[in-house]
N, CA, C, O and CB atoms as a CASP TS submission, in Angstrom:
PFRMAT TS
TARGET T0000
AUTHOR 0000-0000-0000
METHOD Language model
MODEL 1
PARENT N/A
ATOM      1  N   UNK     1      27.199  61.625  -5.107  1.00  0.00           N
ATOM      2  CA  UNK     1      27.227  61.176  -3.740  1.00  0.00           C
ATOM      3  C   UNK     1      28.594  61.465  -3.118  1.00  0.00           C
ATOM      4  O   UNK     1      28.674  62.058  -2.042  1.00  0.00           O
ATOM      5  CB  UNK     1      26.897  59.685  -3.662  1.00  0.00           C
ATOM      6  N   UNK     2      29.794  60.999  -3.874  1.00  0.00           N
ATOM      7  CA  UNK     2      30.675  60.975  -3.261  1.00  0.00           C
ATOM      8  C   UNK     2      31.328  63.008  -3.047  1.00  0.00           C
ATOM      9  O   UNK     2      31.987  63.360  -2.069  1.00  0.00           O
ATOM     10  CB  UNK     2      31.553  59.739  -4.080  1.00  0.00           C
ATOM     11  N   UNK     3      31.029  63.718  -3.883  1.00  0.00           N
ATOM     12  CA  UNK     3      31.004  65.191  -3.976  1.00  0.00           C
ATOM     13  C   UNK     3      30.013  65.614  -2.521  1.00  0.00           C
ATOM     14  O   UNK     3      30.704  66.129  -1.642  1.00  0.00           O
ATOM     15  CB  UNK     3      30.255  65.724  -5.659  1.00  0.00           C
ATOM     16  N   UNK     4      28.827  65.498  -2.240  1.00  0.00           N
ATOM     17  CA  UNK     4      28.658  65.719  -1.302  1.00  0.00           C
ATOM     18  C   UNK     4      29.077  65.399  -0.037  1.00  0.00           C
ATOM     19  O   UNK     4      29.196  66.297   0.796  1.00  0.00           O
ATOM     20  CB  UNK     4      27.998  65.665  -1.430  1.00  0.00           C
ATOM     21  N   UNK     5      29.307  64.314   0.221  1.00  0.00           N
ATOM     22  CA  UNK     5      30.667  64.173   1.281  1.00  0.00           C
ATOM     23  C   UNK     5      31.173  64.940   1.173  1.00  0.00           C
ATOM     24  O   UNK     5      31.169  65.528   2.255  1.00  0.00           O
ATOM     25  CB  UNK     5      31.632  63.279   1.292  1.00  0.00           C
ATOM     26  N   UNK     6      31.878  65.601   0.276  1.00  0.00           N
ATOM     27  CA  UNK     6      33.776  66.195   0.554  1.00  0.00           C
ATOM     28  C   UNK     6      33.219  67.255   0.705  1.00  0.00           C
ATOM     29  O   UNK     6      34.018  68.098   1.114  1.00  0.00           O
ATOM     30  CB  UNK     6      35.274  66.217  -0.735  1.00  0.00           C
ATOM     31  N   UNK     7      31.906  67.753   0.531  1.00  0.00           N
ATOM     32  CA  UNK     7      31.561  69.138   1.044  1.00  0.00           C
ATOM     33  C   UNK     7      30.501  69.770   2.140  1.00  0.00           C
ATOM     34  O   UNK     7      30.088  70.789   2.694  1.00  0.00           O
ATOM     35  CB  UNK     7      31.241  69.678   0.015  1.00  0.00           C
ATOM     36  N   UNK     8      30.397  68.325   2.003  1.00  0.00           N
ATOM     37  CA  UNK     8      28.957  68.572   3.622  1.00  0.00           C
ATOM     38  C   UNK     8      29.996  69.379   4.871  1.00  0.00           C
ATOM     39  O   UNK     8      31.196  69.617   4.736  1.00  0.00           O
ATOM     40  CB  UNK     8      28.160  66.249   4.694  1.00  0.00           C
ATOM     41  N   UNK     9      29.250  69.657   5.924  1.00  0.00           N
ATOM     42  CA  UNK     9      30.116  70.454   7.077  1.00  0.00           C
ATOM     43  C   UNK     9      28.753  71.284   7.384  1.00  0.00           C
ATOM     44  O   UNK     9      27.638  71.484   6.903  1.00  0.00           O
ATOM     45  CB  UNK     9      31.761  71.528   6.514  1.00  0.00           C
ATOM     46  N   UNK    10      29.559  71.638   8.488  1.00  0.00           N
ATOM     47  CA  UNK    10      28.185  72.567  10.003  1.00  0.00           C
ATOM     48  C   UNK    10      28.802  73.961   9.651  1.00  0.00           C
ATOM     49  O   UNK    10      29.981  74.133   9.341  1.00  0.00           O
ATOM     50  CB  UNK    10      28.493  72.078  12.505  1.00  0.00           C
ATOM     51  N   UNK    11      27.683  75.096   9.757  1.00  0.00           N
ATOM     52  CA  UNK    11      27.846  76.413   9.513  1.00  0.00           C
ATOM     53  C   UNK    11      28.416  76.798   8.607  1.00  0.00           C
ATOM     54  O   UNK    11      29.438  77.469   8.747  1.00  0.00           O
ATOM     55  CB  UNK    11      28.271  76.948  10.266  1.00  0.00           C
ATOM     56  N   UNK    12      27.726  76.362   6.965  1.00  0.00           N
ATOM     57  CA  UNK    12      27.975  76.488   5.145  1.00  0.00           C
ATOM     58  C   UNK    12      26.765  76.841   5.236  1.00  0.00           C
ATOM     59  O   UNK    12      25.771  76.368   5.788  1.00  0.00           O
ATOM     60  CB  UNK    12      28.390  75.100   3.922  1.00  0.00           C
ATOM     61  N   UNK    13      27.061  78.084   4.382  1.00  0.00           N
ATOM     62  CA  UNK    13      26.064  78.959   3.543  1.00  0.00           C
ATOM     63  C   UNK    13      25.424  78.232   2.360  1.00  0.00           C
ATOM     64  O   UNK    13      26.122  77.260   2.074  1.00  0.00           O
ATOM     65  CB  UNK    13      26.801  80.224   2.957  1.00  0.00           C
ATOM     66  N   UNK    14      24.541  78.323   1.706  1.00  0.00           N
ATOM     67  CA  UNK    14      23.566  77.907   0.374  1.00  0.00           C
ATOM     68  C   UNK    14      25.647  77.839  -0.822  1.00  0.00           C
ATOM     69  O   UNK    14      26.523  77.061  -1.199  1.00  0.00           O
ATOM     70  CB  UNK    14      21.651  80.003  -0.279  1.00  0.00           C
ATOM     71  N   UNK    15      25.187  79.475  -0.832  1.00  0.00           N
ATOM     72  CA  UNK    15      26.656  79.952  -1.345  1.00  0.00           C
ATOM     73  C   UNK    15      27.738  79.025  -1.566  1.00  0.00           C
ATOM     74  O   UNK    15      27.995  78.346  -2.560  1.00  0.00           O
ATOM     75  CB  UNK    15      27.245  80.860  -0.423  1.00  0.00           C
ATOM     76  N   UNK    16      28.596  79.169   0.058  1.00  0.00           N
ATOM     77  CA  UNK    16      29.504  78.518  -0.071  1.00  0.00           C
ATOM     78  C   UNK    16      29.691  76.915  -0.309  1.00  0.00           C
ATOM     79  O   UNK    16      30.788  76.383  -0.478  1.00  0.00           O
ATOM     80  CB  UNK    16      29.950  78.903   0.763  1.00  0.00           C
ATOM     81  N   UNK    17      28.148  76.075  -0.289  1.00  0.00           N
ATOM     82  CA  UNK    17      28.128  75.337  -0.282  1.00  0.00           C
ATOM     83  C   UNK    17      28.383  75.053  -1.775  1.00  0.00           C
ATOM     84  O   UNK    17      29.256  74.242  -2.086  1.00  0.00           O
ATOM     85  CB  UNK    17      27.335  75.088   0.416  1.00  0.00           C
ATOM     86  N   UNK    18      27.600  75.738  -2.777  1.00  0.00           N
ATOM     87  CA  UNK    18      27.352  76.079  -4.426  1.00  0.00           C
ATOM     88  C   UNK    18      29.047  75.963  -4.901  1.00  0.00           C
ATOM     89  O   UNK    18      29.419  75.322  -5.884  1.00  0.00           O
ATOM     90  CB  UNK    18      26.501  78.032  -4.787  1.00  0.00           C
ATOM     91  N   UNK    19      29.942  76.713  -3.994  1.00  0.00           N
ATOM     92  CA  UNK    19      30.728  76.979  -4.870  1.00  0.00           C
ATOM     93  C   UNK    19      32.185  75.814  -4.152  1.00  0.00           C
ATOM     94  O   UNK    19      33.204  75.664  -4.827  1.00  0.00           O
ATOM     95  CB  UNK    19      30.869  78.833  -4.997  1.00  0.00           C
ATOM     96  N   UNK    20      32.066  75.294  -3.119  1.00  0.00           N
ATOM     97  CA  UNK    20      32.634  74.031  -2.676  1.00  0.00           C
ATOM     98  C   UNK    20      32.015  72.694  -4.103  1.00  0.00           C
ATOM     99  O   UNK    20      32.604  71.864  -4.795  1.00  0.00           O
ATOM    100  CB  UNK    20      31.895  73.725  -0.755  1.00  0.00           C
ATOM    101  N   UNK    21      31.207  72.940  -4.023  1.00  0.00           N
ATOM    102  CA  UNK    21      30.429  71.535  -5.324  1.00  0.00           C
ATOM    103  C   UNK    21      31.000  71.631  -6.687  1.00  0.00           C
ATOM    104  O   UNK    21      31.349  70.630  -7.313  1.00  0.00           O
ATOM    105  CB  UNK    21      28.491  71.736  -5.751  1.00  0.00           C
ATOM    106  N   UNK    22      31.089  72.785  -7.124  1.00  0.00           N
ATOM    107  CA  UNK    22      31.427  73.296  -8.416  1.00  0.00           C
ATOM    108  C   UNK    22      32.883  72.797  -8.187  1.00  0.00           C
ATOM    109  O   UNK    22      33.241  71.921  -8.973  1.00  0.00           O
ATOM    110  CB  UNK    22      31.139  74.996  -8.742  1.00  0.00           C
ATOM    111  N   UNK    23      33.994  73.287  -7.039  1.00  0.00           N
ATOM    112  CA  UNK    23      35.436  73.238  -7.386  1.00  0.00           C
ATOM    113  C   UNK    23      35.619  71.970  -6.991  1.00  0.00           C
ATOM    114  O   UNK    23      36.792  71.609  -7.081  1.00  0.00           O
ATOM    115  CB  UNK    23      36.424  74.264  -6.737  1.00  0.00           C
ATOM    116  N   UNK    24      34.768  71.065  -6.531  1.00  0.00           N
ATOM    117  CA  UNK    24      35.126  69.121  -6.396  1.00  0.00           C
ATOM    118  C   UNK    24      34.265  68.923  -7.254  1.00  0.00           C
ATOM    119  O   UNK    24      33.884  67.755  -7.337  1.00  0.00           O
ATOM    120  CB  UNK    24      34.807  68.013  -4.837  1.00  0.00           C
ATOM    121  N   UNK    25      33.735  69.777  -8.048  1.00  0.00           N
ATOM    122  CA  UNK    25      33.376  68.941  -9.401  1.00  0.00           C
ATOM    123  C   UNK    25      34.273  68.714 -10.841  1.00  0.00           C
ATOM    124  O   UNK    25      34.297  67.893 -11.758  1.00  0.00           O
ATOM    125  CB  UNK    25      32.166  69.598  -9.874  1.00  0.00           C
ATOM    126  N   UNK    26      35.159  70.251 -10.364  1.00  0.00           N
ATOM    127  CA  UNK    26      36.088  70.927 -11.412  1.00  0.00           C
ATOM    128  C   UNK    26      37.765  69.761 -11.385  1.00  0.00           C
ATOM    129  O   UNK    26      38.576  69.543 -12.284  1.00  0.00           O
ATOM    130  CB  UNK    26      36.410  72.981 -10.731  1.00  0.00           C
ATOM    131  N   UNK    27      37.697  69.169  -9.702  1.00  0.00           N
ATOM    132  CA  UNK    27      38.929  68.485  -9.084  1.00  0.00           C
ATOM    133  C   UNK    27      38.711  67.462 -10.078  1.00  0.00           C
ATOM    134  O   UNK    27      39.414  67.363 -11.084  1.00  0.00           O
ATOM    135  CB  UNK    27      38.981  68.015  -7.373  1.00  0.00           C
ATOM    136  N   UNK    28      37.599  66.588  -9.767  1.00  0.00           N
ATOM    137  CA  UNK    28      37.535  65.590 -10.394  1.00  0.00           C
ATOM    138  C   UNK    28      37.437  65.549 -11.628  1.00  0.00           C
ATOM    139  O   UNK    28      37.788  64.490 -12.147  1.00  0.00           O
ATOM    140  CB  UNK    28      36.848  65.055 -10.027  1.00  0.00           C
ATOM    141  N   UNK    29      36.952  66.627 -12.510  1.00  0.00           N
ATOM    142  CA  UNK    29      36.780  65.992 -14.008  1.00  0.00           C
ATOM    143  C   UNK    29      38.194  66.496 -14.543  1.00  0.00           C
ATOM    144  O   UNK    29      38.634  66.085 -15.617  1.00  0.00           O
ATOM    145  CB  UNK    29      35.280  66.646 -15.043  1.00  0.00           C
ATOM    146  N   UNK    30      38.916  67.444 -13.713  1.00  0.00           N
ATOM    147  CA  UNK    30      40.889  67.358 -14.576  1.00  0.00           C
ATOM    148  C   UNK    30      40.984  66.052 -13.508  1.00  0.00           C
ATOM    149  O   UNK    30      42.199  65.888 -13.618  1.00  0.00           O
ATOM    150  CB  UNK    30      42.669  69.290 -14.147  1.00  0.00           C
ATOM    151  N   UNK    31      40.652  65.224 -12.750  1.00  0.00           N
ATOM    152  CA  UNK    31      41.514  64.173 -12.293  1.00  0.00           C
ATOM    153  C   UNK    31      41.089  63.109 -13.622  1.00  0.00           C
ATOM    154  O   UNK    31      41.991  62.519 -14.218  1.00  0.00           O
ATOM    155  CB  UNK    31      41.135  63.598 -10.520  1.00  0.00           C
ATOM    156  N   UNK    32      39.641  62.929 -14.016  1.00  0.00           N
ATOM    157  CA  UNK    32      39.565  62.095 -15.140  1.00  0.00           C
ATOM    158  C   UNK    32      40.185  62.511 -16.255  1.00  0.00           C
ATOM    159  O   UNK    32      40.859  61.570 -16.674  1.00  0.00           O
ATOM    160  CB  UNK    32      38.371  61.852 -15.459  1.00  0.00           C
ATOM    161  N   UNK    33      40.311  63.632 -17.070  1.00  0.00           N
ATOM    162  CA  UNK    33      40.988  63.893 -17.786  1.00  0.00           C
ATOM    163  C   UNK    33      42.005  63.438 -18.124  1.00  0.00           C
ATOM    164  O   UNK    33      42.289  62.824 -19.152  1.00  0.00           O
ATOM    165  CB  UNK    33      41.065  64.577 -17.676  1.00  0.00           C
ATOM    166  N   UNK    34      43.228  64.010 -16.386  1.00  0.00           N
ATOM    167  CA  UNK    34      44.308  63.178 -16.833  1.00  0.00           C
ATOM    168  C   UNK    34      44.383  61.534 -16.830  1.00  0.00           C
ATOM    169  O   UNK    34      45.212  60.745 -17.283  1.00  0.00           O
ATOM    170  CB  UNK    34      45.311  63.616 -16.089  1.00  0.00           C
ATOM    171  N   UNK    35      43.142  61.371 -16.113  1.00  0.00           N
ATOM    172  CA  UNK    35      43.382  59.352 -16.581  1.00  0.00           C
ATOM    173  C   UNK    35      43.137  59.006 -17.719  1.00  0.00           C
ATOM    174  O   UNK    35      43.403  57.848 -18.040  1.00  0.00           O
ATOM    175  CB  UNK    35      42.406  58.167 -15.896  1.00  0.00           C
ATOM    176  N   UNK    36      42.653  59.759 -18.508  1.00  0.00           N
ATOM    177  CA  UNK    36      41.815  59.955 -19.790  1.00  0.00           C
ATOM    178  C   UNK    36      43.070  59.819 -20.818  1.00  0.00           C
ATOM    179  O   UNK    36      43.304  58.888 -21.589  1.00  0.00           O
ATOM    180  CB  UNK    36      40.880  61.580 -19.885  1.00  0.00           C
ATOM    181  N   UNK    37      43.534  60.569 -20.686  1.00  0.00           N
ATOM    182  CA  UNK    37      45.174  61.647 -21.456  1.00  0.00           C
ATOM    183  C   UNK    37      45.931  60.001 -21.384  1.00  0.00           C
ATOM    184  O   UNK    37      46.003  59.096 -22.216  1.00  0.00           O
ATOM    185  CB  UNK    37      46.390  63.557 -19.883  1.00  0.00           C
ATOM    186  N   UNK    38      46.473  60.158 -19.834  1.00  0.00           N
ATOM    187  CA  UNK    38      47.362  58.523 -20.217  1.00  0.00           C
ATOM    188  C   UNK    38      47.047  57.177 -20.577  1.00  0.00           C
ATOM    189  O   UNK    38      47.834  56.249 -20.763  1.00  0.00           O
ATOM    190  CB  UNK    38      47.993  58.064 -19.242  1.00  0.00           C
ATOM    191  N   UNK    39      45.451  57.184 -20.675  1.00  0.00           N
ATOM    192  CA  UNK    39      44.887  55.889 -21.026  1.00  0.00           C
ATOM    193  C   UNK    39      45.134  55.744 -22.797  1.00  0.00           C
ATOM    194  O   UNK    39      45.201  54.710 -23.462  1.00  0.00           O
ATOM    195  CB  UNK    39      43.128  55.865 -20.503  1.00  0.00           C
ATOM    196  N   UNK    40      45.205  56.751 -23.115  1.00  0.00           N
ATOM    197  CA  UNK    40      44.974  57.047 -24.366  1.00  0.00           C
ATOM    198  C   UNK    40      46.628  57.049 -24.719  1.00  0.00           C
ATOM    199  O   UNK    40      46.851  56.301 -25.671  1.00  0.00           O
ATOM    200  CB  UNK    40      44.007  58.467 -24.601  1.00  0.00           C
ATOM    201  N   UNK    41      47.501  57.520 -24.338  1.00  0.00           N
ATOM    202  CA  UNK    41      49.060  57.401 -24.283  1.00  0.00           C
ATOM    203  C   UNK    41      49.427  56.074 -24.206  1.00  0.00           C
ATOM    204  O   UNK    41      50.379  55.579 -24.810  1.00  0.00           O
ATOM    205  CB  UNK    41      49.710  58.110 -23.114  1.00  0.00           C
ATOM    206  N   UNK    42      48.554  55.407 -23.346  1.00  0.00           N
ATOM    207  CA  UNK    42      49.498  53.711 -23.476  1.00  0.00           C
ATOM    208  C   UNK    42      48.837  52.923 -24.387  1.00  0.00           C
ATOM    209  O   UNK    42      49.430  52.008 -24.957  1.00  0.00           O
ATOM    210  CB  UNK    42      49.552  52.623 -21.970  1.00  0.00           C
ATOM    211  N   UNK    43      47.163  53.279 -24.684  1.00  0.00           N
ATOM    212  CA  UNK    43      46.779  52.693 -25.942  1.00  0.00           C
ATOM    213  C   UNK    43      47.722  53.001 -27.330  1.00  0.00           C
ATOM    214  O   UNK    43      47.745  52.368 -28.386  1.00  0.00           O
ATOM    215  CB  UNK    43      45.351  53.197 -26.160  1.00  0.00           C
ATOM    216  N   UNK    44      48.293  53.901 -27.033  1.00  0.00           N
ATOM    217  CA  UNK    44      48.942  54.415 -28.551  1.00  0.00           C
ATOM    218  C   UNK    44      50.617  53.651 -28.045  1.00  0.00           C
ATOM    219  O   UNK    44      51.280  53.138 -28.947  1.00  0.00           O
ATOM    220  CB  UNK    44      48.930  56.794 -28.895  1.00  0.00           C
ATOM    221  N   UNK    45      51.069  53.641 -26.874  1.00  0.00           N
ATOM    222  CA  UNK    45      52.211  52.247 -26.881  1.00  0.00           C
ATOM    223  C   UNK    45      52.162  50.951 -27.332  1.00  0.00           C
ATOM    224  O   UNK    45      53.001  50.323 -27.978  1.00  0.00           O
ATOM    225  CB  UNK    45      52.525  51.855 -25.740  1.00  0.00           C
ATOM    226  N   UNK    46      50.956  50.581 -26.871  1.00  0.00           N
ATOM    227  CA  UNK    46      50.896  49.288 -26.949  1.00  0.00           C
ATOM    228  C   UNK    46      50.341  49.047 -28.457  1.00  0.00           C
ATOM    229  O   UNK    46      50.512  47.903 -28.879  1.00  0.00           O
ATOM    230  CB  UNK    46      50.037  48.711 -25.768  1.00  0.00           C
ATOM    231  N   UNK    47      49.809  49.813 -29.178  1.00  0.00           N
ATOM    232  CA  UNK    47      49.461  49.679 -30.494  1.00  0.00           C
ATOM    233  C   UNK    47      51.032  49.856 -31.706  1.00  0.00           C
ATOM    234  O   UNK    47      51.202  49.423 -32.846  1.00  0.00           O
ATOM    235  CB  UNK    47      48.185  50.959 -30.672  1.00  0.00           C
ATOM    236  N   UNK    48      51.812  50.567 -30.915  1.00  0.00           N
ATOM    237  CA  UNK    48      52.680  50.295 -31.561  1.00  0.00           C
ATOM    238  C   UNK    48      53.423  48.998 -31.255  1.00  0.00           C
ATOM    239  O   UNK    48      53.944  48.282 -32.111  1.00  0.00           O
ATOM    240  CB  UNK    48      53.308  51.275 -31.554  1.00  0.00           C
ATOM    241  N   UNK    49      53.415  48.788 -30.023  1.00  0.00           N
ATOM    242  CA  UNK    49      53.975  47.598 -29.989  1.00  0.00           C
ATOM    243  C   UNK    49      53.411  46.371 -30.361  1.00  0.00           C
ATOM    244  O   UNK    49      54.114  45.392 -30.615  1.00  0.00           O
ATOM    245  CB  UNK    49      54.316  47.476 -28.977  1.00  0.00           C
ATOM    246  N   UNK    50      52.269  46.360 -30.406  1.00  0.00           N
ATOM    247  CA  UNK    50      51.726  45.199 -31.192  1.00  0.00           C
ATOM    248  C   UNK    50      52.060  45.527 -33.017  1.00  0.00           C
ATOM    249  O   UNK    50      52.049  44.605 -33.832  1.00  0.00           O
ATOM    250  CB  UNK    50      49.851  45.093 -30.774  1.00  0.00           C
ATOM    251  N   UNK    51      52.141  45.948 -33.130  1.00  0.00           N
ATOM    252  CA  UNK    51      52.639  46.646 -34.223  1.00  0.00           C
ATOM    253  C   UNK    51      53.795  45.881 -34.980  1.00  0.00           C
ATOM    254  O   UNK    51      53.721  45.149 -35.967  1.00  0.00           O
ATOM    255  CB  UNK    51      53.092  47.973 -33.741  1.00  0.00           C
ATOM    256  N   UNK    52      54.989  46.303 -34.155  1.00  0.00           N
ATOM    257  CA  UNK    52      56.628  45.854 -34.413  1.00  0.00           C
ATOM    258  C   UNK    52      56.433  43.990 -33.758  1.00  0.00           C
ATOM    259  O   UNK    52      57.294  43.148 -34.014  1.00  0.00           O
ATOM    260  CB  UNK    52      58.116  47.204 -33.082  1.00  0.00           C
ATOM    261  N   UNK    53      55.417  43.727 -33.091  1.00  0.00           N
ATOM    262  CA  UNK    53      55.162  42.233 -32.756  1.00  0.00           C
ATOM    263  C   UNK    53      54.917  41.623 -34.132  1.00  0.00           C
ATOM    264  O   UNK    53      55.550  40.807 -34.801  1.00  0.00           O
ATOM    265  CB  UNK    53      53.833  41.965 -31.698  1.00  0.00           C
ATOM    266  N   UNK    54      53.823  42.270 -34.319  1.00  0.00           N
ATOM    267  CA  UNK    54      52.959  41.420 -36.065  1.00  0.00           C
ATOM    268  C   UNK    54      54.207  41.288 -37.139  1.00  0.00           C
ATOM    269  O   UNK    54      54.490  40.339 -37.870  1.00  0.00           O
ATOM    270  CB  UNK    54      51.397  42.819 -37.161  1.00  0.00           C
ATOM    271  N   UNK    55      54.871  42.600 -36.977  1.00  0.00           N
ATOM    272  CA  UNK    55      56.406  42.277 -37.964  1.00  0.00           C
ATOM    273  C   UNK    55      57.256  41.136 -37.962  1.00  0.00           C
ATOM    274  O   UNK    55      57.556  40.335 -38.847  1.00  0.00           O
ATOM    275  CB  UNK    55      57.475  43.199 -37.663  1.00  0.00           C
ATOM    276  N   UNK    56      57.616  41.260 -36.607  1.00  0.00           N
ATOM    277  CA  UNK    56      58.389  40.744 -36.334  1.00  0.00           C
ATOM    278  C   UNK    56      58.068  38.883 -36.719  1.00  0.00           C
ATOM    279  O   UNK    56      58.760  38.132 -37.407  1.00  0.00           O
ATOM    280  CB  UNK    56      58.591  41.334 -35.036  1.00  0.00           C
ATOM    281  N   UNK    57      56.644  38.556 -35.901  1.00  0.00           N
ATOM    282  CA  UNK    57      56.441  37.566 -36.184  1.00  0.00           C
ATOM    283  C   UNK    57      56.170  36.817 -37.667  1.00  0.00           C
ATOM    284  O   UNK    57      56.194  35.705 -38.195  1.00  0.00           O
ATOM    285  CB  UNK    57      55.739  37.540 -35.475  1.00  0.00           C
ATOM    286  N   UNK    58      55.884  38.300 -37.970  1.00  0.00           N
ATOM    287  CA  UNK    58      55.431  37.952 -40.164  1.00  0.00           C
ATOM    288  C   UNK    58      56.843  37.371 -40.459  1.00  0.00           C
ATOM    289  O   UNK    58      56.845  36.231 -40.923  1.00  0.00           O
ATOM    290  CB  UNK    58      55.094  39.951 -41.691  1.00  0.00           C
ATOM    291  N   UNK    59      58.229  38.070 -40.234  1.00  0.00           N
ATOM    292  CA  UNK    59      59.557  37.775 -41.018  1.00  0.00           C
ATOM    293  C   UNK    59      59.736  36.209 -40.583  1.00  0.00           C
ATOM    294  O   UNK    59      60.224  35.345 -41.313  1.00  0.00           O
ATOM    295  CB  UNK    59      61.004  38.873 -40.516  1.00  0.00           C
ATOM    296  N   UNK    60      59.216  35.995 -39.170  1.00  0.00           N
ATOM    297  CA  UNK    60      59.731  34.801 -38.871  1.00  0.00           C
ATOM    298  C   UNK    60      59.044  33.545 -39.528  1.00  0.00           C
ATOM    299  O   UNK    60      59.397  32.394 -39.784  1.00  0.00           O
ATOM    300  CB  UNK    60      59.719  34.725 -37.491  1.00  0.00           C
ATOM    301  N   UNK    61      58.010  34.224 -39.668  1.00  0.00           N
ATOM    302  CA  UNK    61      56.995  32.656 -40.683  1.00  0.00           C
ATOM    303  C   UNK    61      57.647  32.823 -42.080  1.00  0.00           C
ATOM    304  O   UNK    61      57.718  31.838 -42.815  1.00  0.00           O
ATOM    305  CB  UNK    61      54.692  32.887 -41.002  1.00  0.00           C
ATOM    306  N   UNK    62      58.081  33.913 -42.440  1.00  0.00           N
ATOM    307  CA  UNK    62      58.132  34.098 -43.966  1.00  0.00           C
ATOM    308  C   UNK    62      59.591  33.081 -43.930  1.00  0.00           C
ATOM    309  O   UNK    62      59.764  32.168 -44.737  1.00  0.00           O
ATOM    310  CB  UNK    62      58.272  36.051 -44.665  1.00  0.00           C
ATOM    311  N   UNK    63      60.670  33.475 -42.732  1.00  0.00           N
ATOM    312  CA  UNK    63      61.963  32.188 -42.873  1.00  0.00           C
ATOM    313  C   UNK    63      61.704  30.828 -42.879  1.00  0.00           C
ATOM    314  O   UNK    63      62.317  29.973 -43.518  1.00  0.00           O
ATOM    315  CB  UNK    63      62.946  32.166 -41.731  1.00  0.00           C
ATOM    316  N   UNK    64      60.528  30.634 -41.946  1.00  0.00           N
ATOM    317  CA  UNK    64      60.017  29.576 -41.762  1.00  0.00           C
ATOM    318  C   UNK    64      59.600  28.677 -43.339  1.00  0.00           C
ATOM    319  O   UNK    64      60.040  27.576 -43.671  1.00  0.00           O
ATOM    320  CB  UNK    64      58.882  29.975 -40.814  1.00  0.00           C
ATOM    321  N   UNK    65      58.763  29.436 -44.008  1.00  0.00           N
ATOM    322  CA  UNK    65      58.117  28.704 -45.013  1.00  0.00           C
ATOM    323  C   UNK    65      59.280  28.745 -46.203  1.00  0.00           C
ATOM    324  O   UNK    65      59.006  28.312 -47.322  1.00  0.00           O
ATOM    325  CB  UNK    65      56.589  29.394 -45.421  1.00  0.00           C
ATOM    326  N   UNK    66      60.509  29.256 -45.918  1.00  0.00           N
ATOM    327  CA  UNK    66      61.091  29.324 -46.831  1.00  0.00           C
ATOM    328  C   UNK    66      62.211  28.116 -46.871  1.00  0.00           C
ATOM    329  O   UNK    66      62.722  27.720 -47.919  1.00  0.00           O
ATOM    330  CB  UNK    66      61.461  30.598 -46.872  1.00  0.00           C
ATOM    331  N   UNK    67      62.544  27.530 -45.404  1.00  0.00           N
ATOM    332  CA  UNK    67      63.345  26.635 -44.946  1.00  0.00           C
ATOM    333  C   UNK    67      62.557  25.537 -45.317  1.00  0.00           C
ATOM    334  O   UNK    67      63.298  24.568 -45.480  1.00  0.00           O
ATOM    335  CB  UNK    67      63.740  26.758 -43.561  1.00  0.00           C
ATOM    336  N   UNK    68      61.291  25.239 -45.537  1.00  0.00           N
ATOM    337  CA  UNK    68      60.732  24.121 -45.567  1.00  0.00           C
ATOM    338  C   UNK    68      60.302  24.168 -47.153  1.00  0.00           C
ATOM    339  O   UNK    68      59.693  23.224 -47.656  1.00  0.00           O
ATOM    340  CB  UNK    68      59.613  23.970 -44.432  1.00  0.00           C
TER
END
């Protein structure tokens, strides 16, 4: 739906219409891609950072149970 919008218009050929659809089809799937790419980049941040969290918090119970 939203592809035909960006290509509807007065005096388009079959043609040019074919090949307007194809290159806002081509826009959008590298625009998902790259949301794709960095979604996947901050999943792999934040997995590390939960990561150095779980550490961090392990040493602190391990002082913990050791003080008591």
């Amino acid at each position: 739906m939203e592809l035909q919008d960006r290509i509807s218009g007065r005096n388009v050929t079959d043609e040019m219409q074919k090949r307007k659809y194809r290159n806002e089809e081509r826009k959008m799937r590298i625009k998902y891609e790259k949301s794709i790419v960095n979604l996947k980049q901050q999943a792999l941040i934040l997995d590390s950072k939960i990561g150095f969290e779980e550490s961090q918090s392990k040493d602190v119970l391990e002082i913990k149970l050791k003080l008591e």
